[in-house]
Z-matrix of the N, CA and C atoms (Angstrom, degrees):
N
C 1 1.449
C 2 1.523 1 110.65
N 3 1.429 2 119.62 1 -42.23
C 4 1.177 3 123.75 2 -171.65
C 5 1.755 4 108.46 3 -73.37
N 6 1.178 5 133.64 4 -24.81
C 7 1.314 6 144.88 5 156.84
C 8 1.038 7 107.05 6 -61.88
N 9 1.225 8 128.31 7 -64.49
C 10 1.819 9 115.11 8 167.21
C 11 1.474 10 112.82 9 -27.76
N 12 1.056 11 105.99 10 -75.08
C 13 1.572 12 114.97 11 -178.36
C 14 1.583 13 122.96 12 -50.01
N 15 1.367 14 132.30 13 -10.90
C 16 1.176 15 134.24 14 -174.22
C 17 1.491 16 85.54 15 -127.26
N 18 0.982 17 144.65 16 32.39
C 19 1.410 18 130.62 17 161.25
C 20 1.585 19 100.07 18 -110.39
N 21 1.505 20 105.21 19 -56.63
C 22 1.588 21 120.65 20 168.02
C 23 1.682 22 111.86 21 -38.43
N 24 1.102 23 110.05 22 -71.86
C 25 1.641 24 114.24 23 165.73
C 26 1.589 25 105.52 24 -51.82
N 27 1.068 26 158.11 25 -14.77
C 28 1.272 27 142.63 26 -147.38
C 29 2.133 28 93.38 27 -129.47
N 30 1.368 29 113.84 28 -12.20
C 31 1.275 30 132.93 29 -147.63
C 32 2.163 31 91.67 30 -102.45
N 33 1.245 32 94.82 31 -44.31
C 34 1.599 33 115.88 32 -149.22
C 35 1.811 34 90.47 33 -129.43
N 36 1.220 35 123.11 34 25.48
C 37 2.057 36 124.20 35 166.97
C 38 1.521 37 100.17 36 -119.64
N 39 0.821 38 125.75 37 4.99
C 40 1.906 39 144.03 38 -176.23
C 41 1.462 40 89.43 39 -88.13
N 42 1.437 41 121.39 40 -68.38
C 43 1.732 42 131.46 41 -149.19
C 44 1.229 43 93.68 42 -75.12
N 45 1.811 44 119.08 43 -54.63
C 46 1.305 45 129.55 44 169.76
C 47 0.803 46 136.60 45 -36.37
N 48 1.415 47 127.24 46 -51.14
C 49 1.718 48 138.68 47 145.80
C 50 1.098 49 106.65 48 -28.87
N 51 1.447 50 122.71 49 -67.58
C 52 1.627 51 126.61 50 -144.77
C 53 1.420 52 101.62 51 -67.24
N 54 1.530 53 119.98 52 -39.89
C 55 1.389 54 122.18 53 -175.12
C 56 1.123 55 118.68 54 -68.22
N 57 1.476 56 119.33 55 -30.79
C 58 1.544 57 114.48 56 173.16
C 59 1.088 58 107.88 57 -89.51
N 60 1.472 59 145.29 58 -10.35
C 61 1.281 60 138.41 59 148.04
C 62 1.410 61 127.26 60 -57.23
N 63 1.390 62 112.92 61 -46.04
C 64 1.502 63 108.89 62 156.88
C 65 1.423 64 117.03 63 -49.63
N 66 1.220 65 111.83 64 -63.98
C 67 1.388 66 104.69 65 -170.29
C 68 1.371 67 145.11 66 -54.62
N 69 1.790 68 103.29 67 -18.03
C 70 1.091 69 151.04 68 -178.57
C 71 1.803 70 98.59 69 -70.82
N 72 1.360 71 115.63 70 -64.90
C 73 1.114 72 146.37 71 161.80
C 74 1.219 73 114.79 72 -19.22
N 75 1.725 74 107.19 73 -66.81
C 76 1.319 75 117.81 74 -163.87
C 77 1.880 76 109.19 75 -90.22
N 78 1.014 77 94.22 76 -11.55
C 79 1.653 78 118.86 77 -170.68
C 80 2.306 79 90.94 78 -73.63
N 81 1.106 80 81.95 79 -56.19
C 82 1.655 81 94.89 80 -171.50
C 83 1.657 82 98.07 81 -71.74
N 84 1.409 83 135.19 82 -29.34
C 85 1.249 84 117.76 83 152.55
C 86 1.412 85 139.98 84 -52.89
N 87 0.979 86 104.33 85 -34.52
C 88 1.491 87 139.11 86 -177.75
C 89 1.625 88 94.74 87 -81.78
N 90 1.092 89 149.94 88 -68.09
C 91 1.415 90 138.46 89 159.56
C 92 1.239 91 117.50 90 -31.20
N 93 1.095 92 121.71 91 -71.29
C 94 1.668 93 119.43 92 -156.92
C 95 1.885 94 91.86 93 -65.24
N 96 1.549 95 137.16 94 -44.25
C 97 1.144 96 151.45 95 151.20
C 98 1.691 97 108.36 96 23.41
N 99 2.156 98 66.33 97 -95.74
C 100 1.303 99 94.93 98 170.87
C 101 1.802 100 134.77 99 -103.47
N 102 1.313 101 101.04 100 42.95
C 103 1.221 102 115.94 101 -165.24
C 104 2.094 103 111.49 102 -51.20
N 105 0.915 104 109.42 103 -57.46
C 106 1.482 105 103.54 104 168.95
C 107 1.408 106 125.93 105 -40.61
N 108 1.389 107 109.82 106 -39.79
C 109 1.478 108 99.32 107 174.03
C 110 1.341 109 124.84 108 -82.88
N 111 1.672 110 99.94 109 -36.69
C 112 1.973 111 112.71 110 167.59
C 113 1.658 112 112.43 111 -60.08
N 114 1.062 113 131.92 112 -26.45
C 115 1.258 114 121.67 113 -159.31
C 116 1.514 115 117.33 114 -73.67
N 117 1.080 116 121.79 115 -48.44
C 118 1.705 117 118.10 116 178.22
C 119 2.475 118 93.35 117 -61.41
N 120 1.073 119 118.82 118 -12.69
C 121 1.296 120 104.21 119 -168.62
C 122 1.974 121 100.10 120 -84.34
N 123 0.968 122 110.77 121 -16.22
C 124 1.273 123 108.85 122 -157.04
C 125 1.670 124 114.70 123 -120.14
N 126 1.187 125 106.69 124 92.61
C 127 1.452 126 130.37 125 173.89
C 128 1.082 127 148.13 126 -110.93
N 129 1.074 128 170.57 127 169.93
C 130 2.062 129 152.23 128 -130.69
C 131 1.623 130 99.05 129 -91.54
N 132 1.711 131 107.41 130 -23.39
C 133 1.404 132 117.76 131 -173.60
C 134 1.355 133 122.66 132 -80.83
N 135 1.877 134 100.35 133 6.38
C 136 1.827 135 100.97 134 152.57
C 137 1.422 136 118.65 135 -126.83
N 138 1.217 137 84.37 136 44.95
C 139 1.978 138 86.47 137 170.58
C 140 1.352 139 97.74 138 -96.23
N 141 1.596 140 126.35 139 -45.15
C 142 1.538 141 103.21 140 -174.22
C 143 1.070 142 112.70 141 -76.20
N 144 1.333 143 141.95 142 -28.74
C 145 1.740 144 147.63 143 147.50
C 146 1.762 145 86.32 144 -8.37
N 147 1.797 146 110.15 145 -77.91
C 148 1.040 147 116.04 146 -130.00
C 149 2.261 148 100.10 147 -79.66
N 150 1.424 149 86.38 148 4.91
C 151 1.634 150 88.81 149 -168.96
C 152 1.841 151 96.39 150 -95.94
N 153 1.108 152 110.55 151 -36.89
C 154 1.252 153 112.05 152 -176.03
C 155 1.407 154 102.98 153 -78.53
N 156 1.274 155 140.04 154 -50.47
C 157 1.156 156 115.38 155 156.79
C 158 1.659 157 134.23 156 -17.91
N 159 1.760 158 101.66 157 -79.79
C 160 1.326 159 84.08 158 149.02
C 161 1.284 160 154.85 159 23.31
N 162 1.190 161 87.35 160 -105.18
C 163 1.281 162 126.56 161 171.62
C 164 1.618 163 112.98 162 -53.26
N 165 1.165 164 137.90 163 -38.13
C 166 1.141 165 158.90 164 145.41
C 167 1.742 166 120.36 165 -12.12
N 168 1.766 167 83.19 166 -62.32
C 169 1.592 168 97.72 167 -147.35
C 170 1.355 169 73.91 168 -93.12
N 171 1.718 170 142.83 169 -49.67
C 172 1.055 171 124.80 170 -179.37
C 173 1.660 172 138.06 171 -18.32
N 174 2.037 173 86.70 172 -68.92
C 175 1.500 174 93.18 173 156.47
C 176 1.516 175 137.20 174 -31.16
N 177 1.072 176 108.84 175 -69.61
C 178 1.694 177 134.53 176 176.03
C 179 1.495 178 117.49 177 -37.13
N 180 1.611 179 102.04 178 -39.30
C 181 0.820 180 129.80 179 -173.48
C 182 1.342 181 102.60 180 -69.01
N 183 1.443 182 128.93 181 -76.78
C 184 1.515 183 140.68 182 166.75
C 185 1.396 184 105.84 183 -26.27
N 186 1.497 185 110.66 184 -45.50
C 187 1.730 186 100.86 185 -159.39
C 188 1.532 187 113.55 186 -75.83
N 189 1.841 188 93.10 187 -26.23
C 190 1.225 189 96.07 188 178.59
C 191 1.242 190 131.71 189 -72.81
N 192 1.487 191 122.55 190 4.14
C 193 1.169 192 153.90 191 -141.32
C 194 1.424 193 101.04 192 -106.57
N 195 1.819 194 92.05 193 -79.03
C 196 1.411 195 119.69 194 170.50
C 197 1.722 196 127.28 195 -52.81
N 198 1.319 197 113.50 196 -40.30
C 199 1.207 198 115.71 197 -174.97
C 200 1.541 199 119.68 198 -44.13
N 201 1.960 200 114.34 199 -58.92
C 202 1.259 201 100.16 200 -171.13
C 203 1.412 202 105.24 201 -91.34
N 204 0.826 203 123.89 202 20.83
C 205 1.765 204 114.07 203 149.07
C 206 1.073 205 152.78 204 -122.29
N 207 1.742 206 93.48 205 18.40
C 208 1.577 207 102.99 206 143.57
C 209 1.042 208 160.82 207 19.89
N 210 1.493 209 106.48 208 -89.97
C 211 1.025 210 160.37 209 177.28
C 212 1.508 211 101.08 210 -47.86
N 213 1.388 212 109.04 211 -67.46
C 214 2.029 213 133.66 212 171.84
C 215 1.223 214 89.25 213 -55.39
N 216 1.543 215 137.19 214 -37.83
C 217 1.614 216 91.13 215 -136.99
C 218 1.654 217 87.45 216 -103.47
N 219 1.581 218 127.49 217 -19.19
C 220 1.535 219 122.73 218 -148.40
C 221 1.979 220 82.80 219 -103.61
N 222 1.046 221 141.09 220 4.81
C 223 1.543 222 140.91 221 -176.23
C 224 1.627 223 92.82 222 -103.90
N 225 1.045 224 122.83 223 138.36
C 226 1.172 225 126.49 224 -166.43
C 227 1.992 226 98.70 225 -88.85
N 228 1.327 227 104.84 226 148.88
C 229 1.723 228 109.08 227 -167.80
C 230 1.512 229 108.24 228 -45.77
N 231 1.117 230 115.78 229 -55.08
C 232 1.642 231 116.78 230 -175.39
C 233 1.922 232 111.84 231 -42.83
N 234 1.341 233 106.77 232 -45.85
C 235 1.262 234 107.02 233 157.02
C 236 1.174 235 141.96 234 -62.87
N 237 1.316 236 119.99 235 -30.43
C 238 1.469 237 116.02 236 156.91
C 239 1.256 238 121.00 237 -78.21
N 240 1.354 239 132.68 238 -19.71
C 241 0.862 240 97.31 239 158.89
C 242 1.510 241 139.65 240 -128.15
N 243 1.253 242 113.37 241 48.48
C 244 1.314 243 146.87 242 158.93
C 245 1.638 244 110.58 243 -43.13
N 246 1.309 245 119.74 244 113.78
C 247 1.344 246 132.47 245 -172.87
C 248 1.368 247 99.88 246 76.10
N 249 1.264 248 160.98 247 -34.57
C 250 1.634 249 141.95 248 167.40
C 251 1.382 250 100.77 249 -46.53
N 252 1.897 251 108.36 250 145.54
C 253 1.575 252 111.11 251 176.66
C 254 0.858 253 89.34 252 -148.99
């Protein structure tokens, strides 16, 4: 079960990465950009904003992962795949 689960996570942290790297990316374009107008907004007092976020989408991320396969992973193998040929 636990191989299920770290394959799934290990399958779908590739796409995950990339998106918060882009965004990350494009976020820091968008700063330096428009840096005169962002600058008085942005102070040490949104890093934990910006960690729990994070942290957030991470989750969501996993569950969304985990959710529809379930089903596969907590039925033991012989049962799933029973009738596939």
């Amino acid at each position: 079960r636990s191989d299920l689960i770290k394959l799934i996570i290990k399958d779908n942290a590739s796409a995950i990465l990339l998106g918060v790297l882009l965004s990350v990316g494009v976020l820091s374009l968008l700063t330096i950009g428009f840096s005169e107008q962002v600058n008085h907004y942005l102070t040490l007092q949104l890093l934990p904003v910006f960690t729990v976020t994070l942290a957030m989408i991470s989750m969501l991320s996993v569950f969304a992962c985990y959710f529809p396969l379930r089903q596969y992973i907590n039925k033991p193998v012989i049962h799933a795949l029973k009738g596939s040929e």
